[in-house]
Backbone as JSON Lines, residues from 0, in Angstrom:
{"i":0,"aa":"X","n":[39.62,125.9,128.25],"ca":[40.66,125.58,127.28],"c":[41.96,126.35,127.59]}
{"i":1,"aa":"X","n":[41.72,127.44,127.63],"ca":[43.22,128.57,128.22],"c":[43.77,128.06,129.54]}
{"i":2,"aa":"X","n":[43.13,127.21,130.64],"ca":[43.39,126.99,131.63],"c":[44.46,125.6,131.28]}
{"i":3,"aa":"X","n":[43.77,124.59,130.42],"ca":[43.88,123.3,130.33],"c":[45.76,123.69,129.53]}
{"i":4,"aa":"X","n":[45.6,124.66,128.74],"ca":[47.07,125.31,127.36],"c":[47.98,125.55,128.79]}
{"i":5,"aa":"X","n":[47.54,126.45,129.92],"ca":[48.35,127.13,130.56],"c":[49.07,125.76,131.69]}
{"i":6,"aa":"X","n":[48.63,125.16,131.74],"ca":[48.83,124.03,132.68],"c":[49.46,122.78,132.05]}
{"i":7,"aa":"X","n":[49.29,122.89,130.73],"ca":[50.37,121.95,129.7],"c":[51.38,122.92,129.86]}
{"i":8,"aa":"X","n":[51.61,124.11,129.3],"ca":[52.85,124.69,129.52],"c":[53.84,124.97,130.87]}
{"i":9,"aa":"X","n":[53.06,124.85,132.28],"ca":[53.35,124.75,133.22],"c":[54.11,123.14,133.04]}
{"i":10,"aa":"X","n":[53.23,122.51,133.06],"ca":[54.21,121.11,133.16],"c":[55.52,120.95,132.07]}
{"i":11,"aa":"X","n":[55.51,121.54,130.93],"ca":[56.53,121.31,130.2],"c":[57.36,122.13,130.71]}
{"i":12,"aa":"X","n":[57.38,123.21,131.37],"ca":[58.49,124.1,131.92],"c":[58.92,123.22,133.53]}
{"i":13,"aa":"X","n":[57.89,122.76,133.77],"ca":[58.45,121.79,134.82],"c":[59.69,120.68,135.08]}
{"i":14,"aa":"X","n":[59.45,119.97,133.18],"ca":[60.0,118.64,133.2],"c":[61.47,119.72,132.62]}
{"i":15,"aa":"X","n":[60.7,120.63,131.79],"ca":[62.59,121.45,131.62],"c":[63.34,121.44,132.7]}
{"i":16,"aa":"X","n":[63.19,122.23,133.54],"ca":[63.14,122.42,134.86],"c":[64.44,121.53,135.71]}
{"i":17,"aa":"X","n":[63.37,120.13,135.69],"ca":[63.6,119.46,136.16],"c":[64.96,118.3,135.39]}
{"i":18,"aa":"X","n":[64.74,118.43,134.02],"ca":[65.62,117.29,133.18],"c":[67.57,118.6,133.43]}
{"i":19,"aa":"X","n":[67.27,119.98,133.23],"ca":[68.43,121.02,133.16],"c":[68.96,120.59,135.1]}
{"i":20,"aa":"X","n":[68.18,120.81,136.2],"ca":[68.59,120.04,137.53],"c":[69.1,119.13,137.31]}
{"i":21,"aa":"X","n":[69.14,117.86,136.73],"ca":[69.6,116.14,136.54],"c":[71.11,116.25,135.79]}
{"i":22,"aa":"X","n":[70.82,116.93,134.11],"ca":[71.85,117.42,133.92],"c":[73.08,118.01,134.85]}
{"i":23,"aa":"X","n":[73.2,119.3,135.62],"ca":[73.67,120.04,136.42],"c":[74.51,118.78,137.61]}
{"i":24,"aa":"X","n":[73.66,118.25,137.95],"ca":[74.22,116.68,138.39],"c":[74.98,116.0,138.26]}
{"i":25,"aa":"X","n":[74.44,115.39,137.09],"ca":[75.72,114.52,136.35],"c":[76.87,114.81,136.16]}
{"i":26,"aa":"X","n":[76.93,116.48,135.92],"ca":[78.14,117.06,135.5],"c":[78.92,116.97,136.67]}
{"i":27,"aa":"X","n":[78.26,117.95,137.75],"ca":[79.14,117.95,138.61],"c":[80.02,116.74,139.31]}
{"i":28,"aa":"X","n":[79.02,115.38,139.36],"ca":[79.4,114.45,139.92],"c":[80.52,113.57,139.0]}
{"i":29,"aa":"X","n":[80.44,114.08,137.65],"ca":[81.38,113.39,137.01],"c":[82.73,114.28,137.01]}
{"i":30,"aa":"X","n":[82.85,116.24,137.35],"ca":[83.78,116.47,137.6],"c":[84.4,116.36,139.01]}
{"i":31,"aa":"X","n":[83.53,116.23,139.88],"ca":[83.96,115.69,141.44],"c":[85.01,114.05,141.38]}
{"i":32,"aa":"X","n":[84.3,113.11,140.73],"ca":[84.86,111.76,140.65],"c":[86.27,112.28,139.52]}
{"i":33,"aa":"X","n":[86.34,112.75,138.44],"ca":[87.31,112.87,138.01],"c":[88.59,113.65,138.84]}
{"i":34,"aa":"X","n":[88.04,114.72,139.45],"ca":[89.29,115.51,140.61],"c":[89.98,114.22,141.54]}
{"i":35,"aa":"X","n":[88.85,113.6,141.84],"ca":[89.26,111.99,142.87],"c":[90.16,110.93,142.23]}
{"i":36,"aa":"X","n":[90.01,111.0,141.11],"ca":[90.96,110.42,140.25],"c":[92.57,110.64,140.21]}
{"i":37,"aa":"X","n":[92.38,111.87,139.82],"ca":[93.88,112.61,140.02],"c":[93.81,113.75,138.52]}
{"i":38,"aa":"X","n":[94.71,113.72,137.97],"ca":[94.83,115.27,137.41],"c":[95.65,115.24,135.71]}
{"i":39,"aa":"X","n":[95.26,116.31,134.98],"ca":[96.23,115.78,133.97],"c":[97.65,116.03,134.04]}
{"i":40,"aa":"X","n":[99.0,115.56,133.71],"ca":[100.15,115.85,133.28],"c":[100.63,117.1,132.83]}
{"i":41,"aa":"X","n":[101.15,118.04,133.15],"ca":[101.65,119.44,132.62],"c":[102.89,119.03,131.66]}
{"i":42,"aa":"X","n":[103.76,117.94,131.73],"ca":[104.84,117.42,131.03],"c":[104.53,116.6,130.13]}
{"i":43,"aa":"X","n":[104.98,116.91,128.9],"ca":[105.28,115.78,127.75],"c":[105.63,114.31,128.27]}
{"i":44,"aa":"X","n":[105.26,113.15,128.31],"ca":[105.65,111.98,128.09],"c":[105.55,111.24,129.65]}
{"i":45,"aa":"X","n":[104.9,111.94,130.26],"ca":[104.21,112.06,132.04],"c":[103.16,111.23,131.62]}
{"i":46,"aa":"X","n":[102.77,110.43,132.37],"ca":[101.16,110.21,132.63],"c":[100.48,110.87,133.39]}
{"i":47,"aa":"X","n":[99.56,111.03,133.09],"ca":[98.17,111.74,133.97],"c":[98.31,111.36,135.68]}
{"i":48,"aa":"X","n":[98.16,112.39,136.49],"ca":[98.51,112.05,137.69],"c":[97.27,111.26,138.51]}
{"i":49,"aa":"X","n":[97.61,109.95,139.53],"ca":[96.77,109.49,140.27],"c":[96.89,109.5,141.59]}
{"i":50,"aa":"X","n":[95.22,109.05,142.47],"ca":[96.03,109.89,143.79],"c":[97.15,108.94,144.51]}
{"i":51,"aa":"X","n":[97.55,109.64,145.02],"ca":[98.8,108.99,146.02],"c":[98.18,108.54,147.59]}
{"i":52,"aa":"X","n":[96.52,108.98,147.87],"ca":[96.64,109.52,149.29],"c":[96.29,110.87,150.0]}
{"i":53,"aa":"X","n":[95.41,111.27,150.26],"ca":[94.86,112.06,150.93],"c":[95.19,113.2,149.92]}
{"i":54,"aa":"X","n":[95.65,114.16,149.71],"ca":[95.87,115.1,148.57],"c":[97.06,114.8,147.88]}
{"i":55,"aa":"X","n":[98.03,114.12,147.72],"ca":[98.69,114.15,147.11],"c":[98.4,113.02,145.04]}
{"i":56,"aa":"X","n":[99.17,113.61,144.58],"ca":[99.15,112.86,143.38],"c":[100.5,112.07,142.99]}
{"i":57,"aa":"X","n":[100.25,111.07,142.33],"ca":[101.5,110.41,141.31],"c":[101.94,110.2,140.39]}
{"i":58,"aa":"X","n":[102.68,110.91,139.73],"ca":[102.59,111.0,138.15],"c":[103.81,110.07,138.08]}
{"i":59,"aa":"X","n":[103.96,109.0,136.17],"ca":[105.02,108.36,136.13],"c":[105.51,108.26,134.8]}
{"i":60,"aa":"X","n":[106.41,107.92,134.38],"ca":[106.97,108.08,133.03],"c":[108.34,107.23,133.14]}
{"i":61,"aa":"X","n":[108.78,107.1,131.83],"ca":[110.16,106.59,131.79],"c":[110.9,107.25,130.79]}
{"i":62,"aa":"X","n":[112.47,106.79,131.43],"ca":[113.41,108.07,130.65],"c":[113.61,107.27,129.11]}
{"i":63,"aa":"X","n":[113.3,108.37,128.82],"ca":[113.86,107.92,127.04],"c":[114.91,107.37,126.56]}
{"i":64,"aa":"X","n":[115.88,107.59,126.98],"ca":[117.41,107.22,126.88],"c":[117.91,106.5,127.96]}
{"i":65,"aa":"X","n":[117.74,106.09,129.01],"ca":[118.27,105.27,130.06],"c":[117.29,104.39,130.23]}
{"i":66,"aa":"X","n":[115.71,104.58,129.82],"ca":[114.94,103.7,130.35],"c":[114.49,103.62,131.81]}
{"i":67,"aa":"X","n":[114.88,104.49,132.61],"ca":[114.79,104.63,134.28],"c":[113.37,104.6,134.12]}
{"i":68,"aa":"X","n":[112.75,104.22,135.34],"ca":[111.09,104.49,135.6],"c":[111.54,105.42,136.54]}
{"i":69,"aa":"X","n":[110.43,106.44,136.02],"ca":[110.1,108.02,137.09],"c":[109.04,108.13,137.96]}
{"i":70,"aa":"X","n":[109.14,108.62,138.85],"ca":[108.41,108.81,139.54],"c":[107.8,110.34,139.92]}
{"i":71,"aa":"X","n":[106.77,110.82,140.39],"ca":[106.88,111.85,140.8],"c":[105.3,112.4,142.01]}
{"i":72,"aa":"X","n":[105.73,112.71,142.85],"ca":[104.74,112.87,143.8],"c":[104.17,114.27,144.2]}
{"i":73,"aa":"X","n":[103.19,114.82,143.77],"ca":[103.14,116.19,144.17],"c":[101.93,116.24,145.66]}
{"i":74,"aa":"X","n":[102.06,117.42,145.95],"ca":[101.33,117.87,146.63],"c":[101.08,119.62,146.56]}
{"i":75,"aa":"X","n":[99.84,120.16,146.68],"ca":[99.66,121.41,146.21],"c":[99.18,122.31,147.58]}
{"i":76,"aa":"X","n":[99.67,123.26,147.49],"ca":[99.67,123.82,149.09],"c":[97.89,124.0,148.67]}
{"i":77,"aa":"X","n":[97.2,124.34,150.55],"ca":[96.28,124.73,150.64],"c":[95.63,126.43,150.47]}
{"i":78,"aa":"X","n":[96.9,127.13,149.94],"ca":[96.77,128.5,149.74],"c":[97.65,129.24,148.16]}
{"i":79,"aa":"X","n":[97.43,130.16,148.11],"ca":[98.05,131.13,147.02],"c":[99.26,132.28,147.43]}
{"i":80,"aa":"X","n":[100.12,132.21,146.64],"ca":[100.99,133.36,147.01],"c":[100.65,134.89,146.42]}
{"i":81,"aa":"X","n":[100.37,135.98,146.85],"ca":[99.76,137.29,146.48],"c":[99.93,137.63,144.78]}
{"i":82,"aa":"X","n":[101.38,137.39,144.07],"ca":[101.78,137.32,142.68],"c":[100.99,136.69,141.53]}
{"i":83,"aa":"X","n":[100.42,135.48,142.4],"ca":[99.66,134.64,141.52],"c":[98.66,133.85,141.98]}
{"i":84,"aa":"X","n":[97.12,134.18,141.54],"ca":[96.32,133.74,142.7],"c":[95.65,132.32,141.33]}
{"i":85,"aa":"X","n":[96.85,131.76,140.53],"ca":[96.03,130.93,139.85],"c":[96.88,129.83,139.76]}
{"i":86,"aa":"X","n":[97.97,129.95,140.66],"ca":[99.24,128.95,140.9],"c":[99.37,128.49,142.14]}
{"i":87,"aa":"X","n":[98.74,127.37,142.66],"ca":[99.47,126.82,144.13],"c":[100.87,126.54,144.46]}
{"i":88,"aa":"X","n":[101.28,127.28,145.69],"ca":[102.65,126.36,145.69],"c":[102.92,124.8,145.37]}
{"i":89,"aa":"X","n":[104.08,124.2,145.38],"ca":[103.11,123.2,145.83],"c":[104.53,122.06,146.12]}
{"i":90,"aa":"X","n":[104.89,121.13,146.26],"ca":[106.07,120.39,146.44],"c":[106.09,118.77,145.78]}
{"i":91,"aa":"X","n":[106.79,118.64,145.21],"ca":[107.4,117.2,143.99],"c":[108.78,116.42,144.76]}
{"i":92,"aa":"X","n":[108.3,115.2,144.91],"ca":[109.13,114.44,145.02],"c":[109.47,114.14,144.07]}
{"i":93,"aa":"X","n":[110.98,113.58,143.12],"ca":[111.01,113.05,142.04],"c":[111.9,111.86,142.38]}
{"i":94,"aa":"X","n":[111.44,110.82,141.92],"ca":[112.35,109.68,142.22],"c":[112.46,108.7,140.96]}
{"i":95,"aa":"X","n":[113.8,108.04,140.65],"ca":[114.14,107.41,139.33],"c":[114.61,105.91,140.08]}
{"i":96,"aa":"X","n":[114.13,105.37,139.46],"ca":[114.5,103.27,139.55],"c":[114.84,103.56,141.19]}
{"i":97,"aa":"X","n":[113.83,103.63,141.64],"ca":[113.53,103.21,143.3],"c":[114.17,104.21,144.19]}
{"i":98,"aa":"X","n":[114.31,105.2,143.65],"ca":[115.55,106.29,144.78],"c":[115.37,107.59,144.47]}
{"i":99,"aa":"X","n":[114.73,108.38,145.43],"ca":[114.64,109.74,145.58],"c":[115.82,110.5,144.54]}
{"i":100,"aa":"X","n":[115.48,111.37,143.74],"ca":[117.04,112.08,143.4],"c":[116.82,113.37,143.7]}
{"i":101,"aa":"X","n":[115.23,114.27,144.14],"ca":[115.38,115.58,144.37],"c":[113.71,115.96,145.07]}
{"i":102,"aa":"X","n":[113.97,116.36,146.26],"ca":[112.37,117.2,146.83],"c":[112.67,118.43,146.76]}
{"i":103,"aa":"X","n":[111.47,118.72,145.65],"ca":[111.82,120.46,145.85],"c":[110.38,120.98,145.9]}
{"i":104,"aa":"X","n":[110.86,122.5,146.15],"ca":[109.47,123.7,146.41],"c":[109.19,124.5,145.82]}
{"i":105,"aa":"X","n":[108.03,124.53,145.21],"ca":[108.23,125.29,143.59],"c":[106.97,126.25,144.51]}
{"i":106,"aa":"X","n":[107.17,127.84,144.52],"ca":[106.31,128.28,145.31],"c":[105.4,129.35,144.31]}
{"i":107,"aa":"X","n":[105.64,129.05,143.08],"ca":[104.13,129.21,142.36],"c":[105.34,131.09,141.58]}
{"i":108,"aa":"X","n":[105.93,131.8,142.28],"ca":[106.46,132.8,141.65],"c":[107.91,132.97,141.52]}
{"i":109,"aa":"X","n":[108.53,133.82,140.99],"ca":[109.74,134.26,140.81],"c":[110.37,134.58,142.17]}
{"i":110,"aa":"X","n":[111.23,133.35,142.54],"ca":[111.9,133.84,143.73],"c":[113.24,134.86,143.8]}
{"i":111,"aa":"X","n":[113.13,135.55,144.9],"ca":[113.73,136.66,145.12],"c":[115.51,135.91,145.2]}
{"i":112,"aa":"X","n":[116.34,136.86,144.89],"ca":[117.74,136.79,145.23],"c":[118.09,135.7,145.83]}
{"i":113,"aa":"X","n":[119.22,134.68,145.9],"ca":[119.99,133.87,147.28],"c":[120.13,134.62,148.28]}
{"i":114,"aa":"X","n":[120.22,134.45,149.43],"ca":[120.7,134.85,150.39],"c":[121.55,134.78,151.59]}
{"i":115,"aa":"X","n":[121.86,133.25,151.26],"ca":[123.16,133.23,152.45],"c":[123.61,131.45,151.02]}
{"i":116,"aa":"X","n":[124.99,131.56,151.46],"ca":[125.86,130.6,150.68],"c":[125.66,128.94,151.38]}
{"i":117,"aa":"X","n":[125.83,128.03,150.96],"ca":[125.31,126.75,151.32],"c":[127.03,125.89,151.81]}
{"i":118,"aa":"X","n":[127.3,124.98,152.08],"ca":[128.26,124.12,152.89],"c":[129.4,124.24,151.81]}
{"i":119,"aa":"X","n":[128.94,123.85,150.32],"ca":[129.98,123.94,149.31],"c":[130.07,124.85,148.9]}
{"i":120,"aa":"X","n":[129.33,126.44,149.36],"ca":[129.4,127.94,148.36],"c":[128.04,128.05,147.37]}
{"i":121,"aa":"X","n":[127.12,127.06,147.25],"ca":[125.98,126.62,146.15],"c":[124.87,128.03,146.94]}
{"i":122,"aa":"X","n":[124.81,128.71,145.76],"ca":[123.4,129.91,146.32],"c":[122.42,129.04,147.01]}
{"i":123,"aa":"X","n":[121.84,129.32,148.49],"ca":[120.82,129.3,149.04],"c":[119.85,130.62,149.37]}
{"i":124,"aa":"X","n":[118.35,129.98,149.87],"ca":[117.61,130.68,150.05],"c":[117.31,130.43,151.27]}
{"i":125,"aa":"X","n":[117.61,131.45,152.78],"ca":[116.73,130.59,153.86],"c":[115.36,130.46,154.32]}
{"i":126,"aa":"X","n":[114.56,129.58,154.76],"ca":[113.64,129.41,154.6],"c":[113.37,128.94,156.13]}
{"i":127,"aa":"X","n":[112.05,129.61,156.64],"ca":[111.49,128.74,158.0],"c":[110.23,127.91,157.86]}
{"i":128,"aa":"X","n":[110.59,126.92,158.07],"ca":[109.69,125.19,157.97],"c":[109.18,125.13,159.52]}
{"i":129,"aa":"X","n":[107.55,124.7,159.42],"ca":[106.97,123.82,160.67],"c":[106.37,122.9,159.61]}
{"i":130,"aa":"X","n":[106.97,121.14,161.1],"ca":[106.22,120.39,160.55],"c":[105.75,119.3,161.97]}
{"i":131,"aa":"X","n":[104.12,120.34,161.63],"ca":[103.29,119.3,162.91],"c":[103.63,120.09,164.29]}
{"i":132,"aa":"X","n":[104.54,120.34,164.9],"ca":[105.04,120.62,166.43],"c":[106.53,121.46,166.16]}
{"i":133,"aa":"X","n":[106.91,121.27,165.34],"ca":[108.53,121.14,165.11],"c":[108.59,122.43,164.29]}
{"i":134,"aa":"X","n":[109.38,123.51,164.78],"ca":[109.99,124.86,163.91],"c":[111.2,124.96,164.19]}
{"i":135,"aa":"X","n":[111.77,125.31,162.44],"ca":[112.9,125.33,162.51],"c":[113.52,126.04,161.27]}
{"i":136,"aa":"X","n":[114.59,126.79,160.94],"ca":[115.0,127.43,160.11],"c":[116.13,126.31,159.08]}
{"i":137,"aa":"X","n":[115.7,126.46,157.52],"ca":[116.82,126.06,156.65],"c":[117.37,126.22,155.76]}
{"i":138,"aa":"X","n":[118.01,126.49,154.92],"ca":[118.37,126.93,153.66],"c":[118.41,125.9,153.0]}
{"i":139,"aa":"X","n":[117.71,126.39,151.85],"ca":[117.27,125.59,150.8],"c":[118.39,126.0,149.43]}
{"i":140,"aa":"X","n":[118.85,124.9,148.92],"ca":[119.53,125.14,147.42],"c":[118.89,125.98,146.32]}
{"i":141,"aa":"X","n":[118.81,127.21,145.63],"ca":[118.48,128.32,145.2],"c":[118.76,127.72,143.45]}
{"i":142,"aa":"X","n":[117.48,127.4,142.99],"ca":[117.4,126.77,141.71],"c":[116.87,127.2,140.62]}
{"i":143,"aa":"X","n":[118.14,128.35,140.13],"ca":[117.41,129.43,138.65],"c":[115.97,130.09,139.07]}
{"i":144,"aa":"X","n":[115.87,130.25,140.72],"ca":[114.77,131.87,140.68],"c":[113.6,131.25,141.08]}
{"i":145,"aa":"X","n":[113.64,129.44,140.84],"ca":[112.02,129.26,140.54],"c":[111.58,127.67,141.4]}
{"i":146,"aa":"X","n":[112.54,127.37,142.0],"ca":[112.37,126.38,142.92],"c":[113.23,126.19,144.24]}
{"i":147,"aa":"X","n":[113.14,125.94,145.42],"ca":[113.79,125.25,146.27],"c":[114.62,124.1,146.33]}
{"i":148,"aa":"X","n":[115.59,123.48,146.35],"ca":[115.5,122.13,146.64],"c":[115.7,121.88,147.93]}
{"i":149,"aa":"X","n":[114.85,120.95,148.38],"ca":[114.82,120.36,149.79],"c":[116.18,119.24,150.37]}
{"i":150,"aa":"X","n":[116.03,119.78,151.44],"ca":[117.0,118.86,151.97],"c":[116.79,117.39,152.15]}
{"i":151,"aa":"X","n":[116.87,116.35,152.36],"ca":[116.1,114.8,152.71],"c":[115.44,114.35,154.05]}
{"i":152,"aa":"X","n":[115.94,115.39,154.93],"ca":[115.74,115.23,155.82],"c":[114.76,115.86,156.4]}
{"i":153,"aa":"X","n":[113.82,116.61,155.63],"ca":[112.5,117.56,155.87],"c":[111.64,116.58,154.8]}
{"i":154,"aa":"X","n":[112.07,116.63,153.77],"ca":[111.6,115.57,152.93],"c":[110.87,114.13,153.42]}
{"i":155,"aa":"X","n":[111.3,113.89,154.85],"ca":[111.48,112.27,155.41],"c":[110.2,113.22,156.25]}
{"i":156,"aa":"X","n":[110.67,114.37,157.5],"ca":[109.47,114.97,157.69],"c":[108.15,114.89,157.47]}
{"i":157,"aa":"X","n":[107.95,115.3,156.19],"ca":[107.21,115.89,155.57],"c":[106.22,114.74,155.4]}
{"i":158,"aa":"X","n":[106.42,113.76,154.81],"ca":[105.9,112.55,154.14],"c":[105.05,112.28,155.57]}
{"i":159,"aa":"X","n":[105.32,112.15,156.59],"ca":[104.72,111.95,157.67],"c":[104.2,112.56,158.79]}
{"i":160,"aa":"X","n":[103.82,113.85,158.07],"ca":[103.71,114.73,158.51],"c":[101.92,115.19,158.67]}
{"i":161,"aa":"X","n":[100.9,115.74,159.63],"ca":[100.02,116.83,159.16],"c":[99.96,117.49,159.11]}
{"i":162,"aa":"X","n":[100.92,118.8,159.19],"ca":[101.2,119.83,159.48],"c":[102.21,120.28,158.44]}
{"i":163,"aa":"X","n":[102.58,121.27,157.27],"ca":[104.14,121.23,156.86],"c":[103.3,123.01,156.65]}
{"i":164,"aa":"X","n":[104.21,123.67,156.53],"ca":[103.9,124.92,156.24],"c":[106.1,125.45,156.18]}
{"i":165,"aa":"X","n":[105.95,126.25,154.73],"ca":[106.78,127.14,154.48],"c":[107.09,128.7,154.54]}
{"i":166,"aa":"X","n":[107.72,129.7,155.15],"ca":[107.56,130.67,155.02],"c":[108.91,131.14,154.37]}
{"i":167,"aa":"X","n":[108.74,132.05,153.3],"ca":[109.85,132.39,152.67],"c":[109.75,133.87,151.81]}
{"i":168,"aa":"X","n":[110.73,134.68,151.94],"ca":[110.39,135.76,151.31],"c":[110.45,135.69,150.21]}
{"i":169,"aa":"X","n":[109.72,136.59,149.19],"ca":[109.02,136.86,147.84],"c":[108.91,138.35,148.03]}
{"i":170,"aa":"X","n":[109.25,138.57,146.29],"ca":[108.66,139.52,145.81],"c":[107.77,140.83,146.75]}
{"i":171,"aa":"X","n":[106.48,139.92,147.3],"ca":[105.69,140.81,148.05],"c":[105.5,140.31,149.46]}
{"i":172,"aa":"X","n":[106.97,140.39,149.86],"ca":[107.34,140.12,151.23],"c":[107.25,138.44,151.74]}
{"i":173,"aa":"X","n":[107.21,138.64,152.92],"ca":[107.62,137.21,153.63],"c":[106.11,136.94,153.54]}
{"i":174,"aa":"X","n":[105.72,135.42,152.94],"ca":[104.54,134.64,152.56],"c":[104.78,133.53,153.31]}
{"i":175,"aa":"X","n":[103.28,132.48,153.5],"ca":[103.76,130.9,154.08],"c":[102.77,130.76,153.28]}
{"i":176,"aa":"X","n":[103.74,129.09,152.79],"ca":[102.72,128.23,151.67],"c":[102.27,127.09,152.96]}
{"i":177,"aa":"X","n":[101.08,126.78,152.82],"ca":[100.48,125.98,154.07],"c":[99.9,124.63,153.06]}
{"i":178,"aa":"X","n":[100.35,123.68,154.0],"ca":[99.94,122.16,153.12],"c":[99.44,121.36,153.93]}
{"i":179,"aa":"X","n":[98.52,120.64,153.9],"ca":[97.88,119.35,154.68],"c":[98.6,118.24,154.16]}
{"i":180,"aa":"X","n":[99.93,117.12,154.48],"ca":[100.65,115.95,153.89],"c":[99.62,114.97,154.51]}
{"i":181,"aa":"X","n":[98.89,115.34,155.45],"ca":[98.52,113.74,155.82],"c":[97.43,112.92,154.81]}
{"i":182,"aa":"X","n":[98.37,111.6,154.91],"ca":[97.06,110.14,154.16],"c":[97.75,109.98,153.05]}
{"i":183,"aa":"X","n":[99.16,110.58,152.52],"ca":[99.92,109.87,151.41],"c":[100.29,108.0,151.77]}
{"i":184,"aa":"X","n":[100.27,107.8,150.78],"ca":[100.46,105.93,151.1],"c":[101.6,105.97,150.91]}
{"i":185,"aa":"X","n":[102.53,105.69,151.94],"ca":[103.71,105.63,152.48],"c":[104.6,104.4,151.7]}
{"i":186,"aa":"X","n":[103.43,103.48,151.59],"ca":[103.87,101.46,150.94],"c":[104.63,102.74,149.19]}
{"i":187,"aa":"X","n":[103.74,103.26,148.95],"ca":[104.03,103.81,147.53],"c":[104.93,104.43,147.56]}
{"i":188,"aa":"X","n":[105.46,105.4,147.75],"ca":[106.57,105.98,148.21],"c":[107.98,105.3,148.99]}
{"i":189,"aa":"X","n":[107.61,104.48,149.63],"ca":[108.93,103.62,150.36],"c":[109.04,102.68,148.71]}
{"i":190,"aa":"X","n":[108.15,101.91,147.29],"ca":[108.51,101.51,146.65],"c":[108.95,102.06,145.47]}
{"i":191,"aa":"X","n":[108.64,103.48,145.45],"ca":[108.97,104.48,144.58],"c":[110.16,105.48,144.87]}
{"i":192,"aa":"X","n":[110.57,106.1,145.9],"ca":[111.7,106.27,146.22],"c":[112.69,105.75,147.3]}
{"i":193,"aa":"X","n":[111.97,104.8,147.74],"ca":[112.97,104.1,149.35],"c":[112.9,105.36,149.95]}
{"i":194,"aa":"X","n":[111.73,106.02,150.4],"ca":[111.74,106.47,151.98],"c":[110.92,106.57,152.47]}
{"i":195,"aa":"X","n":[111.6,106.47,154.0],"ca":[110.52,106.28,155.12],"c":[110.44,107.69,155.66]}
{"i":196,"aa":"X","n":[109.28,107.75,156.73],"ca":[108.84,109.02,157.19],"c":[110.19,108.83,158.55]}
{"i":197,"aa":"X","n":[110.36,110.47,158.99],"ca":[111.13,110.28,160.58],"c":[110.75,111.32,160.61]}
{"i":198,"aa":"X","n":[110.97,111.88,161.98],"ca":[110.89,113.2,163.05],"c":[111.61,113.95,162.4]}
{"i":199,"aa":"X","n":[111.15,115.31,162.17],"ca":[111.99,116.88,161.88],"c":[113.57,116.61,162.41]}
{"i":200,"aa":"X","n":[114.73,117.08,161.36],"ca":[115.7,117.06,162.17],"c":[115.85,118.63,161.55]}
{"i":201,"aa":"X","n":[117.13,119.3,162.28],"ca":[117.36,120.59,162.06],"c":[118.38,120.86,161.4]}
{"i":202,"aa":"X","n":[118.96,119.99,161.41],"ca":[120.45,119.63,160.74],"c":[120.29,119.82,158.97]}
């Protein structure tokens, strides 16, 4: 009888066992398929982001007052900057009724000082970019401490790019934000901001 008790309780710790494994499952596989999906919105009146393409996402919205359709394309670097190990860099295309209006580089912390003046006098930050084969130094437009803006022409880069990596000084010295661009759907982007990918220029 003690044998027959001990061997019912064996099997019921079994099917526990076994039903808490199945569980553990489901979960994961339903937060795996949801990451594949895309991501929620950090902005008011954004939709939830979907993918664009190999890592990138697409978030969209329309302007309240003009009615423009928005666009917006992120991509999140493959690393952390030392300041903040719970913020990816990461880079946003934003584009309104079919036309790019700004690529910028939001590198997750409080960027340090301008450092050299831009064509019209506008604070820049300089910055050294590889993309794929191609290194090259640029100054980026210096945007209240906390973003880059990109030029269009790294921007065009980039999109067609497997390779993009930033290095830029911070806080706790000179960092590189490292990104994998390749497998964005290009059809989406050429109908969302009119652009196409081209070769690094330096200019």
């Amino acid at each position: 009888m003690n044998v027959l008790r001990r061997c019912l309780k064996e099997d019921r710790f079994a099917v526990v066992i076994r039903t808490f494994s199945l569980f553990c499952v489901i979960i994961s596989t339903a937060a795996f398929a949801s990451a594949q999906r895309g991501a929620m919105s950090p902005n008011q009146g954004e939709a939830d982001g979907v993918s664009a393409g190999g890592n990138w996402l697409e978030f969209s919205s329309t302007d309240k007052m003009t009615g423009a359709n928005k666009v917006r394309f992120e991509l999140q670097a493959n690393n952390y900057f030392h300041e903040d190990p719970d913020y990816k860099p990461r880079v946003n295309l934003l584009c309104s009724n079919g036309k790019l209006k700004l690529g910028d580089f939001n590198p997750g912390v409080r960027l340090p000082p301008p450092n050299r003046p831009g064509f019209w006098g506008q604070p820049q930050l300089g910055v050294e970019v590889r993309v794929d084969d191609a290194h090259y130094f640029k100054g980026w437009n210096w945007m209240r401490g906390h973003f880059l803006s990109m030029d269009k022409g790294t921007v065009r880069a980039l999109i067609g790019a497997q390779i993009f990596n930033v290095k830029l000084p911070t806080r706790s010295g000179r960092q590189i934000a490292e990104f994998s661009p390749a497998g964005l759907n290009l059809d989406q982007v050429k109908q969302a901001c009119d652009l196409t990918p081209k070769k690094p220029s330096k200019d």
